[in-house]
C-alpha positions in Angstrom: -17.8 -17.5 22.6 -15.1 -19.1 20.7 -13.3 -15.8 19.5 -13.3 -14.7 23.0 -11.7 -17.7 24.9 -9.3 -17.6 21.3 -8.4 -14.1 22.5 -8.2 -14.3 26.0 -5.5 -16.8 25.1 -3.7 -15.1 22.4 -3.3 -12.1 25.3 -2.2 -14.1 27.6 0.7 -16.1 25.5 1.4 -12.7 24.3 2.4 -11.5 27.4 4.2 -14.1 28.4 6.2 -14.5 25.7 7.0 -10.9 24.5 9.9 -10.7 26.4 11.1 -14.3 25.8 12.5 -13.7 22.2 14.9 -16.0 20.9 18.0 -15.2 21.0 20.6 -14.7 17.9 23.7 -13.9 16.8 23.7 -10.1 15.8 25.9 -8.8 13.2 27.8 -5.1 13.2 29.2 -3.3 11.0 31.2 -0.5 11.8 31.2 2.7 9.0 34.5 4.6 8.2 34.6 7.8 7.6 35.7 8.9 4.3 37.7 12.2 3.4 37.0 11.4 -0.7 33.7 10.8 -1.8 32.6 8.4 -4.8 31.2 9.5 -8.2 27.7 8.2 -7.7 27.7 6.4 -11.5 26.7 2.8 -10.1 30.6 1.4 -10.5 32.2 0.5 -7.6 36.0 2.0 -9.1 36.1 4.4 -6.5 39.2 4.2 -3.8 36.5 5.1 -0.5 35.2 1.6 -1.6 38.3 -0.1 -0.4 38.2 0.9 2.9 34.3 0.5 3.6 32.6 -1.8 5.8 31.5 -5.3 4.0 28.3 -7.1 4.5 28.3 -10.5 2.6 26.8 -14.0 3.4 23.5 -13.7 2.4 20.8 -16.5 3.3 17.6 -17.2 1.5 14.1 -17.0 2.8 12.8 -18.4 -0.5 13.1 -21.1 -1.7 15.1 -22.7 0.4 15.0 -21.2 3.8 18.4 -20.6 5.6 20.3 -21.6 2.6 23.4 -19.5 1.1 22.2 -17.8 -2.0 22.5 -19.3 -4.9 24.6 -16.2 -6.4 26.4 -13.8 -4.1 25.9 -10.3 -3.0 28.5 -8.0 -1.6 27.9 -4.9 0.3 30.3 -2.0 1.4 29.1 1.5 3.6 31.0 3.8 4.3 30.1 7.8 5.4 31.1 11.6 5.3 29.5 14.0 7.8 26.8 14.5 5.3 25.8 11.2 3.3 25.4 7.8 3.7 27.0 5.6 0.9 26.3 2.0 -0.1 27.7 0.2 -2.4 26.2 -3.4 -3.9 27.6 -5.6 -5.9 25.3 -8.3 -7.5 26.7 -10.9 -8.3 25.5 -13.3 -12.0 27.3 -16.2 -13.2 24.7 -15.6 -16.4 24.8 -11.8 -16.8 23.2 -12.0 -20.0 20.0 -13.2 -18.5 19.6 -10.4 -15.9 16.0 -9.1 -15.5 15.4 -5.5 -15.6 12.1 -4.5 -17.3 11.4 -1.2 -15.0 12.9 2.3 -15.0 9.9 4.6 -13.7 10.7 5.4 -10.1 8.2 3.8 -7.7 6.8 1.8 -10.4 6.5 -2.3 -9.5 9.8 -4.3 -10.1 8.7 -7.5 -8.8 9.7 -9.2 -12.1 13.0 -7.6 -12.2 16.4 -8.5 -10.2 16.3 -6.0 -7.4 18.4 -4.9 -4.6 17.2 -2.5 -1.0 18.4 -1.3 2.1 16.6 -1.3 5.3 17.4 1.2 7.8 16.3 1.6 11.4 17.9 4.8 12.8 16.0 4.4 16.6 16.7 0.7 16.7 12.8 -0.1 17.3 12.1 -2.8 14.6 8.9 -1.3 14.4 9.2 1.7 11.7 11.7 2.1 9.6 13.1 3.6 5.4 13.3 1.2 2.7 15.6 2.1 -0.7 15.2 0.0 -3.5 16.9 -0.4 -6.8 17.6 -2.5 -10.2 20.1 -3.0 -12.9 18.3 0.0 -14.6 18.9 2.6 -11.3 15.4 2.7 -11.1 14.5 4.2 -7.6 11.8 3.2 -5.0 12.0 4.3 -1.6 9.1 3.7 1.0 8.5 3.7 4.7 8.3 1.1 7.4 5.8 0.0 9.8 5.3 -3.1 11.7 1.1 -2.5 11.4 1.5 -2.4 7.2 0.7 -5.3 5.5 3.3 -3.4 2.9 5.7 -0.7 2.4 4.1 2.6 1.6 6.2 4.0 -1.5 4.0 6.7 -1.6 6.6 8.1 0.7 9.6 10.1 -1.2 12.6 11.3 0.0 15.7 13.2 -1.6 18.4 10.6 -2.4 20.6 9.2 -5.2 21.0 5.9 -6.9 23.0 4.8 -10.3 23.4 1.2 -11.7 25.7 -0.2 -13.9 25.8 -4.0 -15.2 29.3 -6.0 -16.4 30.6 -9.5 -16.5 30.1 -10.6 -13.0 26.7 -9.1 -13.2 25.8 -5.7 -11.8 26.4 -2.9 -9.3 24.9 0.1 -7.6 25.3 3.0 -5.8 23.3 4.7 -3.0 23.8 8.1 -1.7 21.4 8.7 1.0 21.9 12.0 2.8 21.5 12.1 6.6 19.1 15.2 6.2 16.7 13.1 4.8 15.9 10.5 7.2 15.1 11.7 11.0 17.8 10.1 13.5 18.8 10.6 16.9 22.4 12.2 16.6 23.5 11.4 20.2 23.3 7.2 19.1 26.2 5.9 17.5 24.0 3.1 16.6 21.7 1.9 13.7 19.8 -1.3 12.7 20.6 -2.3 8.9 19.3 -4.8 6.8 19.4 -5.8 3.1 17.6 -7.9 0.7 18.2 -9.1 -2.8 15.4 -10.5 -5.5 16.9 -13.1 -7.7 14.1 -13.1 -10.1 15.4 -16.2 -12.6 15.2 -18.1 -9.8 12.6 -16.7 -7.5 14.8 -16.5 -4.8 14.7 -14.2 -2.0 17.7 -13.7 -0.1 18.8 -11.2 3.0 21.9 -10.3 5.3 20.2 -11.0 8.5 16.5 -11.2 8.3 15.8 -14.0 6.2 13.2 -16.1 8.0 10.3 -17.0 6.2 7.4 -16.2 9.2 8.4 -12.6 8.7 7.2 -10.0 6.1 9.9 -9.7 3.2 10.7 -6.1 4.4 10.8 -6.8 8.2 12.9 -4.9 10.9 13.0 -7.3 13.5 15.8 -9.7 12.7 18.2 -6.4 11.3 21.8 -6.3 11.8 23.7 -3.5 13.3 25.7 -0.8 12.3 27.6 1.7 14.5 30.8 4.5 14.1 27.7 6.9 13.2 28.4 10.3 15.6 29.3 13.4 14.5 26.9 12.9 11.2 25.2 16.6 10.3 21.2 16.5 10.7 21.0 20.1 9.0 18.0 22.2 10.4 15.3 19.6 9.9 13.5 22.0 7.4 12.1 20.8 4.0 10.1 23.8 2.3 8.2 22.6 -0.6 6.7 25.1 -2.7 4.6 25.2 -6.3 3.5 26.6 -8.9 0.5 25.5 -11.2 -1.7 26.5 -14.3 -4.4 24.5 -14.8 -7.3 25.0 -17.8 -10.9 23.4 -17.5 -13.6 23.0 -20.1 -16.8 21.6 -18.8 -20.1 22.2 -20.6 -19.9 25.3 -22.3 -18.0 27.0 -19.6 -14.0 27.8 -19.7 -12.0 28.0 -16.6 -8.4 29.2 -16.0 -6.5 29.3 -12.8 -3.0 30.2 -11.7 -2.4 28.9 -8.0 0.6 28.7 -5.9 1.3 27.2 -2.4 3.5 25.4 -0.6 4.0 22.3 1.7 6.4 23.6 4.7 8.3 20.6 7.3 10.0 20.7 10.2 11.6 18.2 12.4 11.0 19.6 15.8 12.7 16.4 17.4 14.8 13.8 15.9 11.4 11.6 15.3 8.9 14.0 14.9 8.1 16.3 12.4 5.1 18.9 12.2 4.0 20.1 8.6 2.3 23.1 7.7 0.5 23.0 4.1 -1.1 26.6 2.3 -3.6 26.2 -1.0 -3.1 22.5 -0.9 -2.9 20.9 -4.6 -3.3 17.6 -5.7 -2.9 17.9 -9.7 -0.6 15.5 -10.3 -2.7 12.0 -8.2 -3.3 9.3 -10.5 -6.8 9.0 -11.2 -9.3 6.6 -10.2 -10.0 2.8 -11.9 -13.5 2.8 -12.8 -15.6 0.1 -11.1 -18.9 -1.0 -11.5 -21.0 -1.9 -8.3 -22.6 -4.8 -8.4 -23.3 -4.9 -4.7 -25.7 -3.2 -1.9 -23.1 -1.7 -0.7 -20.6 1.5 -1.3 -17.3 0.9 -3.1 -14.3 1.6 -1.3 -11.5 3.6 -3.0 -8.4 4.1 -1.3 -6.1 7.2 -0.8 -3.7 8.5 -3.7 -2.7 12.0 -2.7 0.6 12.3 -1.5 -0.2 14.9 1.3 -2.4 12.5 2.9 -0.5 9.7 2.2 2.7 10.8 4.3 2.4 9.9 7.5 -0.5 7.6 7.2 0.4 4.8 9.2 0.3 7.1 12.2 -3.1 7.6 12.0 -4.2 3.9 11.0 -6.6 2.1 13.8 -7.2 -0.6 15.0 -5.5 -3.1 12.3 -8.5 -3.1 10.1 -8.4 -3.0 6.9 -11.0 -1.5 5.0 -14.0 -1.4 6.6 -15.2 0.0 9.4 -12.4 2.4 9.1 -12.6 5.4 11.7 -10.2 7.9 9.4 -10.0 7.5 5.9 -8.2 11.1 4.2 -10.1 10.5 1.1 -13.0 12.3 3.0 -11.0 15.2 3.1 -10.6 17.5 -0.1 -13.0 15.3 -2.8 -16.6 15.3 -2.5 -19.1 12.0 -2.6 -18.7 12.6 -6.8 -15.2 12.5 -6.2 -14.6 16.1 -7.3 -11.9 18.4 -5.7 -12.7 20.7 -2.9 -9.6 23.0 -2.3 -8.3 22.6 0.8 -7.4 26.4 2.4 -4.6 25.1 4.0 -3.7 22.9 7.0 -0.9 21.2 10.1 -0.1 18.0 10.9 2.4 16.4 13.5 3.2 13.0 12.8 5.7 10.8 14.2 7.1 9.6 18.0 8.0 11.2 21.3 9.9 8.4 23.1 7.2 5.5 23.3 4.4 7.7 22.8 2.9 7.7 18.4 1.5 10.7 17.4 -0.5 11.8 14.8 -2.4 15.4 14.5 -4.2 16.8 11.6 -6.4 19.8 11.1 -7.5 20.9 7.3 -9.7 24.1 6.7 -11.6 23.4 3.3 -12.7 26.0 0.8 -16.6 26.8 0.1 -18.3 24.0 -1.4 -21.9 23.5 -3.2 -24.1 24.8 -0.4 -21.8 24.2 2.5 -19.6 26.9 4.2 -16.2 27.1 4.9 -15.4 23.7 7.0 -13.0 22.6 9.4 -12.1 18.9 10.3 -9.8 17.7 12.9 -7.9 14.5 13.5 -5.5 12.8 16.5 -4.5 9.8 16.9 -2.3 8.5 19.8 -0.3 5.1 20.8 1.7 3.9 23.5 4.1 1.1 23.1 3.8 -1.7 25.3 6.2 -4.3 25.7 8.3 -5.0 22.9 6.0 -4.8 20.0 2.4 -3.9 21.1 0.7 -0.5 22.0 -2.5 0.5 22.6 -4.1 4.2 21.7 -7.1 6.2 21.2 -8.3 7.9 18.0 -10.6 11.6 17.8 -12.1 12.9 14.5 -14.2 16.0 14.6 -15.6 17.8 11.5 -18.3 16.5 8.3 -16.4 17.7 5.3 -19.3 16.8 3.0 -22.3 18.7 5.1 -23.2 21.3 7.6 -23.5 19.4 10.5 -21.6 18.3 13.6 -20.2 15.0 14.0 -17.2 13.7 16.2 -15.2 10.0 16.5 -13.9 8.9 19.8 -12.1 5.2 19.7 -9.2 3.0 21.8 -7.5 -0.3 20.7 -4.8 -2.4 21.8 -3.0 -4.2 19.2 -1.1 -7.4 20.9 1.9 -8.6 18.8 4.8 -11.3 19.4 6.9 -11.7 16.5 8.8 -14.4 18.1 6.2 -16.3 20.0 6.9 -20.5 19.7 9.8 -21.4 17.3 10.5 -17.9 15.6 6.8 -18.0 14.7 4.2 -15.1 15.3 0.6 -14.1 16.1 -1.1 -11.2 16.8 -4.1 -10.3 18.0 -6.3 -6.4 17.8 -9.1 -5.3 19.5 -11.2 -1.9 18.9 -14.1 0.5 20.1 -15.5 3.0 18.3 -19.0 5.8 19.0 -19.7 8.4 16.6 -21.8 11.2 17.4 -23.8 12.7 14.3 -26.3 15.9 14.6 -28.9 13.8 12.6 -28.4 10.4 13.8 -27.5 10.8 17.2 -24.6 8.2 18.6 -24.2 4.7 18.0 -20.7 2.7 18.0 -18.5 -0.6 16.6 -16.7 -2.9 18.7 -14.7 -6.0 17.3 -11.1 -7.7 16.9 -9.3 -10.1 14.7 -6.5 -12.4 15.2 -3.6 -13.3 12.3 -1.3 -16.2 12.6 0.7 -15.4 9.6 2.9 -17.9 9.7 4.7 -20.6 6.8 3.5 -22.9 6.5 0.4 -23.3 8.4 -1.8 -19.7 8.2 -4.8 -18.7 9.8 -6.7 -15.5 10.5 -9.8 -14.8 11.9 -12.4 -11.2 12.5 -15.6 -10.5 14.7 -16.7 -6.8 14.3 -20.6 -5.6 15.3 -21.7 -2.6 13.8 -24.3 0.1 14.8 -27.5 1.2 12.8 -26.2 4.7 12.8 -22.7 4.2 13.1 -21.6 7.3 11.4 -18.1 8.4 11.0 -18.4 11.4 8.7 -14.2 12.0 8.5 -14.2 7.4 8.1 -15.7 4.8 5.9 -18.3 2.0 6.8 -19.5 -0.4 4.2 -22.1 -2.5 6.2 -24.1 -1.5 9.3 -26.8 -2.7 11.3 -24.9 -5.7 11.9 -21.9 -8.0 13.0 -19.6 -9.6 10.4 -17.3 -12.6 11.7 -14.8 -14.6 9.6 -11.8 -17.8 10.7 -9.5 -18.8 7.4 -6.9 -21.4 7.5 -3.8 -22.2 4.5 -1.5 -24.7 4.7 1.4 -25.0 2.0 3.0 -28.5 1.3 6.9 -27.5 0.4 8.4 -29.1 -2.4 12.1 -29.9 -2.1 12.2 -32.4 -4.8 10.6 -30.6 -7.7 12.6 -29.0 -10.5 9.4 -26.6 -10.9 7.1 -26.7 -8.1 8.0 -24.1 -5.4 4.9 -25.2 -3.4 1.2 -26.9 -3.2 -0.8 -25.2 -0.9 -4.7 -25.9 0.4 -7.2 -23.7 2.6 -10.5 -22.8 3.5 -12.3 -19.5 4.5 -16.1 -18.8 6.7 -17.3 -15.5 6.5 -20.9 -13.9 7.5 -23.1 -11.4 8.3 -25.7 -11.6 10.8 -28.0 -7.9 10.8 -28.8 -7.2 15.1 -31.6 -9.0 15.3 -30.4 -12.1 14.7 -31.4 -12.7 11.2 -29.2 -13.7 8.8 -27.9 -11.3 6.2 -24.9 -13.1 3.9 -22.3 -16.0 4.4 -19.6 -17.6 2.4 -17.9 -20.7 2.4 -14.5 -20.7 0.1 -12.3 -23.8 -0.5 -9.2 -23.7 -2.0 -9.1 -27.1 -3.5 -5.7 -26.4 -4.5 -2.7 -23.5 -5.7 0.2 -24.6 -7.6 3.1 -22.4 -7.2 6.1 -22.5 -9.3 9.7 -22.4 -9.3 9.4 -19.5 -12.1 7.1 -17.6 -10.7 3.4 -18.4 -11.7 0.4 -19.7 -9.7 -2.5 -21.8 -10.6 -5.5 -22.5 -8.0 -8.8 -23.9 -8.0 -11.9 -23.0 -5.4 -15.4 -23.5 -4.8 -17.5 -20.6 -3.2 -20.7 -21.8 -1.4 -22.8 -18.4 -1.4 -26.3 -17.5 0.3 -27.6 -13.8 0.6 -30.8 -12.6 2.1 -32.5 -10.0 0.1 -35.2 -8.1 3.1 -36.5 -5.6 0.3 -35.5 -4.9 -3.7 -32.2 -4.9 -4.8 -32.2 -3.4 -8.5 -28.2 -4.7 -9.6 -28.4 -3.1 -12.4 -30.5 -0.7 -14.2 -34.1 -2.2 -15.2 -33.2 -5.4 -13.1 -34.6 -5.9 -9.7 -34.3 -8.4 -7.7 -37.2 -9.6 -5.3 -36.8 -10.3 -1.2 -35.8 -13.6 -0.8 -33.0 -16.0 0.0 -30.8 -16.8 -2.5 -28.1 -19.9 -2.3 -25.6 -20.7 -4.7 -22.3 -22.9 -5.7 -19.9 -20.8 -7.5 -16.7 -22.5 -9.3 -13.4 -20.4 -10.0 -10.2 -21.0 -11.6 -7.2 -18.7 -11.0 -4.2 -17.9 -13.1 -0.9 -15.4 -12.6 2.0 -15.6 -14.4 5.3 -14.7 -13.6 6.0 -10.6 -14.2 9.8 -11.8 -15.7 8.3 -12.1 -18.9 8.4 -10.0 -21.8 4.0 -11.0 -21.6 2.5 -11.6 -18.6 -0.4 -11.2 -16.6 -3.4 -13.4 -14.7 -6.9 -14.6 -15.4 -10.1 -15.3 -13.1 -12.8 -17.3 -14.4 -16.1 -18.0 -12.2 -18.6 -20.1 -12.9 -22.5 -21.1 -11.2 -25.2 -19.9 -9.4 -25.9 -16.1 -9.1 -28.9 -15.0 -7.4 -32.2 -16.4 -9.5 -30.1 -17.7 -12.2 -26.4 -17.8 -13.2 -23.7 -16.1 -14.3 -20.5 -16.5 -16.0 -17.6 -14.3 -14.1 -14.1 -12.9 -15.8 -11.3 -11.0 -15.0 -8.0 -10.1 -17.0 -5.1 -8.6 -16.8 -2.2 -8.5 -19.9 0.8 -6.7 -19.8 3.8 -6.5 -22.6 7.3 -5.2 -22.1 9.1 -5.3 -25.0 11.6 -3.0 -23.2 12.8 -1.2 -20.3 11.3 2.0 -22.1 8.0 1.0 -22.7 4.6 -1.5 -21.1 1.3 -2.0 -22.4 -1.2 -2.9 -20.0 -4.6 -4.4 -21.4 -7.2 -5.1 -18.3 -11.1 -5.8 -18.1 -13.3 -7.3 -16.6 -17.0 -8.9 -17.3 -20.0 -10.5 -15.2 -22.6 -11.6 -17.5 -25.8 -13.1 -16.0 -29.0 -14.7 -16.8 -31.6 -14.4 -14.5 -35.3 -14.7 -14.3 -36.1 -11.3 -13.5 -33.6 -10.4 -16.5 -30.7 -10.4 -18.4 -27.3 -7.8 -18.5 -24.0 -7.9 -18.6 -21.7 -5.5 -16.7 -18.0 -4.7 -18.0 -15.0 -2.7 -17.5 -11.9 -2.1 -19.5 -8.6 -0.7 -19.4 -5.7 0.3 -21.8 -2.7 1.8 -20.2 0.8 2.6 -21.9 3.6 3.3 -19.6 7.0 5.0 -21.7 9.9 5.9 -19.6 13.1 6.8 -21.6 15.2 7.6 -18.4 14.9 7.4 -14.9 13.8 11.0 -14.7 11.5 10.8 -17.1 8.0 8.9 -17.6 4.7 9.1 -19.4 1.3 7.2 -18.4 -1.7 6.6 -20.4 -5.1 5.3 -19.4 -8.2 4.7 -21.2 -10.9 3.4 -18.9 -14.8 2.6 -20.1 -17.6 0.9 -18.2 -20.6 -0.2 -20.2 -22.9 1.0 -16.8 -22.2 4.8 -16.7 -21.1 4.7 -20.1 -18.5 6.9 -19.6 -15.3 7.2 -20.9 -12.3 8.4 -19.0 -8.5 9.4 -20.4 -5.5 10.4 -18.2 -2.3 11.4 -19.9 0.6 12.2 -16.9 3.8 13.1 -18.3 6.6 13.5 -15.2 10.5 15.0 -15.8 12.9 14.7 -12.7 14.5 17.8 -12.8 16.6 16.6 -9.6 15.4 14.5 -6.5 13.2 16.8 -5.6 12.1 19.1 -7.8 9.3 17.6 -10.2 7.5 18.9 -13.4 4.4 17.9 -14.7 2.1 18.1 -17.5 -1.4 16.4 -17.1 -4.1 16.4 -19.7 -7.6 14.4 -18.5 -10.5 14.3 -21.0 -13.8 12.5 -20.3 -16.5 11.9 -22.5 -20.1 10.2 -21.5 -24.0 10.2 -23.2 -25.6 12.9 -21.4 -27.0 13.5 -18.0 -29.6 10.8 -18.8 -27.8 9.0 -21.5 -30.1 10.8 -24.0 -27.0 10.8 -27.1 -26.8 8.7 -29.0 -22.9 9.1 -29.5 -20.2 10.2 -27.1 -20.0 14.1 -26.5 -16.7 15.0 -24.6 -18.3 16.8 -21.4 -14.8 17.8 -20.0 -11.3 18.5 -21.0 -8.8 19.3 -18.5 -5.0 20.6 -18.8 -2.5 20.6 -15.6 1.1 22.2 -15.9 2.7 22.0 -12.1 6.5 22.8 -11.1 7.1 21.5 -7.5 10.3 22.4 -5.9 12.2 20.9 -3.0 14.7 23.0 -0.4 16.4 21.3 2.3 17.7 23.1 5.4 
């Protein structure tokens, strides 16, 4: 009753104050054309840099909100008809001390000093392209959306970027042709905005968008830039074809396949484009982490295949974010082992048609075990309302993994003010799902969740019931039978005075799980007694967990230990560590402590990374639960060693070694990437796996596969 009077008034303030933004002052730029075009070498000595635009004044959003930087940043634009250019410069009074550990594009530089651009070309502030940079010209660029908790880098794009460092600090230089961001050529107009990451002194800073109640990345406070018609679009086709050898040994049995395909887009309007995709390959994806599952439930494992991955957030629902999910691609293309399944080939339309969000997909998948050729099918559709909410419906059709019919119908309405009471915002999301499944027949999820994401006073809250046979064959459900409800609360004390405290912050979190008849099935009390940020970067933070689980039958956690029906009630103790990633050595540290089920266990998790350069990082990670119960003894482990070598930004190599002492399997992935251009990509990928047996029979490890990848992928724009 409470969640529903809370959101009966979150709508209604909602829709009152959607239109009742504050108002601001907005800053344009406008962009000369340029007849000369710079040498993109990441100096700023070129003469086109004299007469572009200048964005300067940046404000911080951390730590000192509203603030001028502590060290200045300097921006110039300019254009041809083909390219975008920006140029940055950085400004260090200690240049020496400038933090660049990362070169591998898309790889994390959260440690390093960084530099991006935002850009807006339909002037929504809900979607968006992000390019990123560092003193090293490593490149990152990502995609926008209002509904991501993040930006999704998985998205990649054909651009240019080169940095160069000197006495005043450092500079770089963007190339971003127009070709390879959609746009509406009839506007003169975009939004802009940029950001800077001053990692010495933790500071954030931005051109326009720098308050702190808005995600580091957002669109909505953007400046403006115009002088932008008469730009060339090209044809708005990217064909995207490869070529791969790949070499299995598994068992006694040798394998060897040549394959070729292709991925084939075209913008049919300026904002939407429809791809086309034949013998689909996914060679290169990173490989999985090993887990061990210590729970009653499935483990989620999220998406890493760049098909699937573009174009995502159009086909998101509802705001959740893990569980129940109606679509999850990861369905498609990998059976419940994880193996491959080739996809045939495929179409999908992603993207908007005025205020109308679209997403289609259809994938035919090859023969499979004893399943026949198979056919899914997904849309998903939204409809903007207001400034900054929609609502839409979602349709999945298609089991991938068996011979049977099933079909997803859902709606939702996500309610969002960005600006609602002092700059502050709140959101609220509300979805319905039914599944229809040959075996199970229909059943269906309904639920909703509010966020108040807001400094520095946070809070959140989630009701979702789910049905017995709730069955979304193209989805993921972790828990049904049941209703799951959940209200948190943070609060961060700011501190001005301290020469190393950034903040103090305290909070509290009530989850549960009640099954349909009313019983209940789990709940969890957490207290943040306290988190200690610093000025440099690292956190410290202390909670108590206050655990109870109901047991109705068995539960064997591990093999050989079983755990009897009962109810089980705990206090668990934890202490939290993360240092700061500008280090040569950093990394964080979990330690649990108390009752576990009918006994107790000790809890730990690790993480250590070294960087002794910009060419090379060691990664060490584990993690342990060892426990002492009356029904038994065991302890369950993981591990990880990972080496990351990068001698240019064009060219990378990854290692990882993962064991966990519960399969008893051990897994090795080697990638090795070259750049030949933006664009065009080769790899080499060599996975080996070794493992006791089928019943863990050996008494040593026997390697039971060996796999070798060679892939050239190739980009032509049009």
């Amino acid at each position: 009753m409470i969640f529903f009077f809370f959101h009966l008034f979150c709508f209604a303030v909602l829709a009152f104050s959607a239109t009742a933004l504050f108002g601001q002052e907005v800053k344009l730029l406008t962009i000369p054309k340029i007849n000369e075009v710079p040498q993109i070498d990441g100096k700023l000595d070129d003469d086109c840099w004299l007469e572009a635009a200048l964005a300067k004044d940046f404000r911080q959003r951390r730590p000192e909100e509203g603030a001028l930087a502590t060290e200045k940043t300097e921006v110039r634009i300019c254009r041809n008809e083909k390219v975008l250019y920006i140029g940055v410069r950085c400004f260090d009074s200690q240049p020496d001390k400038i933090r660049a550990g990362v070169m591998q594009r898309d790889a994390p530089v959260k440690g390093d000093d960084y530099f991006f651009v935002l850009l807006d070309p339909f002037q929504r502030s809900r979607e968006g392209y992000y390019f990123r940079t560092n003193p090293n010209g490593a490149k990152g660029e990502a995609l926008i959306n209002s509904d991501m908790r993040r930006p999704n880098m998985d998205w990649d794009t054909i651009w240019e970027v080169r940095s160069h460092r000197d006495e005043l600090g450092w500079t770089a230089e963007f190339a971003i042709p127009f070709r390879s961001i959609p746009f509406d050529s009839s506007s003169d107009e975009w939004r802009i905005d940029f950001g800077r990451w001053f990692s010495r002194n933790q500071e954030r800073s931005r051109w326009v968008g720098f308050t702190r109640n808005r995600q580091w990345f957002s669109l909505e406070e953007a400046g403006r830039i115009d002088g932008l018609l008469g730009v060339e679009s090209g044809k708005g086709i990217d064909f995207k074809p490869y070529l791969s050898s790949k070499w299995t040994s598994e068992g006694a049995i040798d394998d060897y396949e040549f394959d070729a395909g292709f991925d084939l887009f075209y913008r049919m309007t300026p904002s939407l484009t429809s791809t086309f995709t034949y013998n689909t390959d996914f060679a290169e994806t990173e490989v999985d982490q090993q887990k061990v599952n210590l729970t009653r439930f499935p483990l989620f494992f999220p998406e890493k295949r760049d098909f699937f991955l573009e174009g995502a957030e159009h086909f998101s629902f509802g705001g959740i974010d893990k569980s129940p999910l109606a679509f999850h691609s990861r369905t498609i293309g990998l059976s419940t082992e994880g193996k491959k399944i080739d996809v045939v080939g495929g179409a999908k339309i992603t993207g908007r048609h005025g205020p109308l969000g679209i997403g289609v997909l259809g994938m035919r998948l090859d023969n499979h075990d004893s399943l026949n050729s198979d056919e899914v099918f997904v849309s998903r559709f939204t409809y903007d309302l207001m400034e900054e909410s929609k609502i839409g419906t979602i349709l999945t059709y298609g089991d991938p993994q068996d011979n049977l019919d099933n079909h997803l119908v859902g709606v939702d309405l996500n309610l969002r003010a960005s600006e609602w009471w002092q700059g502050q915002s709140v959101s609220w999301h509300s979805f319905y799902m039914s599944t229809n499944d040959e075996v199970k027949g229909s059943d269906d999820v309904v639920g909703s969740w509010f966020s108040f994401p807001n400094y520095p006073f946070r809070m959140g809250g989630h009701w979702v019931r789910t049905g017995e046979d709730f069955e979304p064959a193209l989805g993921f459900v972790r828990r049904r039978g049941g209703q799951s409800s959940s209200i948190d609360f943070s609060y961060a004390f700011d501190q001005p005075d301290s020469d190393w405290l950034d903040d103090i912050s305290v909070g509290a979190e009530y989850t549960r799980y009640d099954l349909l008849n009313g019983s209940l099935d789990s709940e969890e009390v957490e207290l943040k007694m306290i988190e200690l940020r610093t000025l440099a970067g690292d956190s410290f933070g202390v909670e108590f967990e206050f655990e109870r689980e109901v047991l109705n039958e068995t539960f064997e956690i591990v093999d050989g230990v079983n755990l009897a029906a009962g109810d089980y009630r705990g206090i668990e103790f934890e202490l939290e560590y993360q240092s700061s990633t500008n280090r040569p050595v950093f990394g964080e540290l979990e330690l649990g402590y108390g009752d576990y089920y009918a006994g107790k266990a000790f809890k730990i998790g690790s993480g250590l990374s070294w960087r002794p350069s910009k060419h090379a990082q060691l990664n060490l990670g584990g993690g342990l639960t060892s426990a002492e119960l009356t029904v038994g003894d065991f302890d369950a482990w993981t591990s990880s060693l990972g080496v990351r070598i990068t001698p240019n930004t064009r060219l990378s190599f990854n290692s990882i070694v993962q064991y966990d002492n519960q399969s008893e399997r051990i897994g090795i992935n080697n990638r090795f990437r070259y750049i030949l251009k933006s664009g065009n990509d080769l790899f080499f990928v060599f996975n080996k796996g070794f493992d006791k047996g089928d019943n863990r029979e050996l008494e040593s490890f026997r390697t039971y596969k060996t796999e070798s990848i060679a892939k050239l992928g190739l980009t032509f724009q049009f």
